[in-house]
SELOSE-753968 format. One record per residue (C-alpha): residue in three letters; x, y, z. Coordinates in steps of 0.25 Angstrom, whole numbers, padded with zeros to 4 digits, always signed. Each point is the difference from the previous one (the first is absolute). Layout:
ALAXYZ ...
//
This chain:
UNK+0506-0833+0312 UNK-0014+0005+0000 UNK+0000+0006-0014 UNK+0004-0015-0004 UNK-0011-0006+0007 UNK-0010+0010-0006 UNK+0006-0004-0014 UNK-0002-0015+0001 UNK-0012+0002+0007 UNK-0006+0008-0011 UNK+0007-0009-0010 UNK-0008-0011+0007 UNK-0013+0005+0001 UNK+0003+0005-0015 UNK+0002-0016-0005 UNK-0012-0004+0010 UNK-0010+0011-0008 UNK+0005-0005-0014 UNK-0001-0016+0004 UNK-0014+0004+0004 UNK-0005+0007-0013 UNK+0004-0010-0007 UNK-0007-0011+0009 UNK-0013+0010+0000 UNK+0002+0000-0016 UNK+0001-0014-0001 UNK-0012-0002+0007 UNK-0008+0009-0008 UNK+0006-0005-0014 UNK-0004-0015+0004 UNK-0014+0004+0004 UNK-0004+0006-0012 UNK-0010-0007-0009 UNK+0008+0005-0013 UNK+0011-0006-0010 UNK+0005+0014-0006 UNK+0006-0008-0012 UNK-0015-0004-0004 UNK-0006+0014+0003 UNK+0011+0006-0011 UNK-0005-0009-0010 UNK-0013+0009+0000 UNK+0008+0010-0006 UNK-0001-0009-0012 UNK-0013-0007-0001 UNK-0006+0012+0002 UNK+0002+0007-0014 UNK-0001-0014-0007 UNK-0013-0003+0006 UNK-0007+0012+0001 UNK+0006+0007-0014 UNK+0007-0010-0009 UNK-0009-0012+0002 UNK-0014+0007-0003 UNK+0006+0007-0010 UNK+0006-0010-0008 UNK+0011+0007+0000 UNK+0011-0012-0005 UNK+0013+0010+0000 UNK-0001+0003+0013 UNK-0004-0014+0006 UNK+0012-0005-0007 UNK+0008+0012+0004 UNK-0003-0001+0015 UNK+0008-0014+0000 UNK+0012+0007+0006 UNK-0005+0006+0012 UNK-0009-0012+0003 UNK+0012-0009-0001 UNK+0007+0010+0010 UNK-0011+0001+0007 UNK-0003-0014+0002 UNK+0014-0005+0005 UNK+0000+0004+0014 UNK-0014-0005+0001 UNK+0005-0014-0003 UNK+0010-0001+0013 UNK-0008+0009+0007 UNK-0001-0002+0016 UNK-0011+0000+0007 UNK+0001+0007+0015 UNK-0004-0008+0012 UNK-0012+0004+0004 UNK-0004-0007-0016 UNK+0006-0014+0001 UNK-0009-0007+0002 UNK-0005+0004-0014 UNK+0014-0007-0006 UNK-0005-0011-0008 UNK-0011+0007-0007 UNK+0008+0011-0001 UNK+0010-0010-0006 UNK-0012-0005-0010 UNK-0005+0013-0005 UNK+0017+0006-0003 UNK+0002-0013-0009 UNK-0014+0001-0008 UNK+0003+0017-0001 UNK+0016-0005-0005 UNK-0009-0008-0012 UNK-0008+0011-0004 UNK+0012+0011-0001 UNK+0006-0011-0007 UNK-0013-0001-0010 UNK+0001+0015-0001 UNK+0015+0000-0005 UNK-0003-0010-0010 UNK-0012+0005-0004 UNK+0006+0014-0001 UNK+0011-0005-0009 UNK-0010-0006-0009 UNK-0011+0004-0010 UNK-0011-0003+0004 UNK-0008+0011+0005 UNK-0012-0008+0006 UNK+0010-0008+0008 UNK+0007+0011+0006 UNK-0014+0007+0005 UNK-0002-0014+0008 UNK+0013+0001+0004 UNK-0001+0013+0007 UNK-0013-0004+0006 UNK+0004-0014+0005 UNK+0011+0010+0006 UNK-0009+0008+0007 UNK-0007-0010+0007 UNK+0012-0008+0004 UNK+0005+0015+0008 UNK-0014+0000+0005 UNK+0001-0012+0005 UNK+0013+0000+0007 UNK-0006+0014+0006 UNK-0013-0006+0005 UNK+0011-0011+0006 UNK+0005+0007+0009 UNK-0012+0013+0004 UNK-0005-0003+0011 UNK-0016-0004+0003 UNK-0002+0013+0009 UNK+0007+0012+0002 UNK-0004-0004+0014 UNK+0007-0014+0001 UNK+0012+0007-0005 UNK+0002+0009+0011 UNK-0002-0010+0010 UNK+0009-0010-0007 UNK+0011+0012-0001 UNK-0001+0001+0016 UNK-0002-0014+0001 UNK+0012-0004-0006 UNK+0011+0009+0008 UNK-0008-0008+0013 UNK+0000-0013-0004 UNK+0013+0000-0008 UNK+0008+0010+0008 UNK-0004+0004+0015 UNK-0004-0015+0003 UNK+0011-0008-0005 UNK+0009+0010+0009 UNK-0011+0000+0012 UNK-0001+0014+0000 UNK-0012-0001+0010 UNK+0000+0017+0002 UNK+0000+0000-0017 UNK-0012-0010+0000 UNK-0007+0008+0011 UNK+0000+0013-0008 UNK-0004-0006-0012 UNK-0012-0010+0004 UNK-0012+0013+0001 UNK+0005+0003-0015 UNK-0002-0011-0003 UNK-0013-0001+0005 UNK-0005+0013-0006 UNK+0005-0006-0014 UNK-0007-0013+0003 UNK-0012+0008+0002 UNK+0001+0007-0013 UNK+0001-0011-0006 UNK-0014-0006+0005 UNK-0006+0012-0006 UNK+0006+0000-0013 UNK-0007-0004-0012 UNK+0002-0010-0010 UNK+0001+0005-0017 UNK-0013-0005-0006 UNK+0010-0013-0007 UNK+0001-0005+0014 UNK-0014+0003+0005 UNK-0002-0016+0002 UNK+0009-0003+0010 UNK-0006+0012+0009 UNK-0005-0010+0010 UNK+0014-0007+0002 UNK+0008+0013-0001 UNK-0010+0007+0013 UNK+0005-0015+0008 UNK+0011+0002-0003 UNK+0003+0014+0003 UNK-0007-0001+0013 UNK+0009-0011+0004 UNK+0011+0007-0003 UNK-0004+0014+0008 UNK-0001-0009+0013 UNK+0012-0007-0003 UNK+0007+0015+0001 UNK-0008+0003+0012 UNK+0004-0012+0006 UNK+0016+0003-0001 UNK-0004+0016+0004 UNK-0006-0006+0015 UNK+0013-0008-0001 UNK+0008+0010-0003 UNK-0005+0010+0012 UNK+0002-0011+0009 UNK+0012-0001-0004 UNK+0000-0014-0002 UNK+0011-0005-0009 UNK-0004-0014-0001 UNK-0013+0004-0005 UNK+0005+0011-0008 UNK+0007-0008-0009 UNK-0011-0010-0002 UNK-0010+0010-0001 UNK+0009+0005-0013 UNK+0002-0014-0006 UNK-0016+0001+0001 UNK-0001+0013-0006 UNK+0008-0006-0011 UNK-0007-0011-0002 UNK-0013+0004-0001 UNK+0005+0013-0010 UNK+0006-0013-0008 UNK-0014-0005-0001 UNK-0008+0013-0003 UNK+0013+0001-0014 UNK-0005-0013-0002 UNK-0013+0001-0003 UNK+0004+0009-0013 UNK+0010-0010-0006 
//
């Protein structure tokens, strides 16, 4: 009887620790700022761009069709993970211009006109470049907030798991200070003044919910995380 208890219970515990790798992965896959299908195209923009272009080099450009057709696919019904959405629509915007100029490229390569293919190859570029820049974030800083953010706001607040919050909230104010001391790329350098606001407001919206969340106030824990998240909405919006 025992031995049969020992079993289940270590078939059990067995099931539990899978069920919760795979939440943990889940997790980690939807608060990474990447689309894997777009990182692979680099496999082939990079030797168009940086050897076949500037070398005028017309057999290969037309050559390399295959793999970008190949490569280009997935990217087309590419998901984004979670912790991205909000980035959908432009997202959306940037896949269906990329789509027109792979589309360019094919006809271009199945052409004769050399000309035309090098302005094909280099409209591609851009348009990968652009779909990139559409999804990098601003900061490296804002990134790692956002990715501990995210597992908050979307994960241990809608199921009130007040202890999660708690242990979460002095990360998140160590991220929001890093953030406060971050500094803008030199293409940003104008809104400096609005970036310092809003950081700041965002660094005392997380120390806010950190008071809170020692308290062990709930009621104020979870308005303290819909604030932090607000004010984190506002400091992304300041670089749309």
């Amino acid at each position: 009887m025992k031995k049969r208890i020992i079993i289940v219970l270590t078939l059990f515990f067995g099931v539990l620790g899978l069920n919760l790798s795979a939440l943990a992965q889940d997790i980690a896959g939807e608060t990474k700022s990447e689309v894997p299908e777009l990182t692979a195209f680099h496999e082939i923009i990079y030797p168009i761009w940086h050897t076949a272009y500037p070398e005028k080099d017309y057999a290969a450009l037309r050559k390399y069709v295959t793999d970008v057709n190949k490569l280009a696919a997935p990217i087309f019904t590419a998901k984004l993970p979670g912790i991205l959405r909000e980035k959908e629509a432009k997202w959306k915007e940037g896949v269906a211009v990329f789509k027109k100029a792979v589309d360019d490229y094919n006809n271009a390569a199945a052409g004769d006109d050399d000309q035309a293919l090098l302005s094909a190859a280099e409209a591609l570029h851009a348009k990968y470049e652009a779909l990139v820049r559409t999804l990098a974030p601003v900061l490296k800083e804002m990134d790692v907030f956002h990715q501990a953010l995210y597992v908050v706001f979307h994960t241990y607040l809608p199921d009130k798991a007040y202890d999660k919050i708690r242990g979460a909230t002095a990360d998140l104010v160590t991220k929001a200070e890093a953030i406060t001391k971050a500094t803008l790329p030199k293409r940003l350098e104008a809104k400096s003044d609005a970036f310092q606001k809003a950081s700041a407001e965002l660094l005392a919206a997380a120390k806010t919910l950190d008071a809170s969340g020692q308290a062990h106030d709930h009621d104020g824990m979870e308005k303290g995380v819909d604030a932090v998240h607000a004010k984190y909405e506002a400091l992304q919006k300041l670089f749309e």
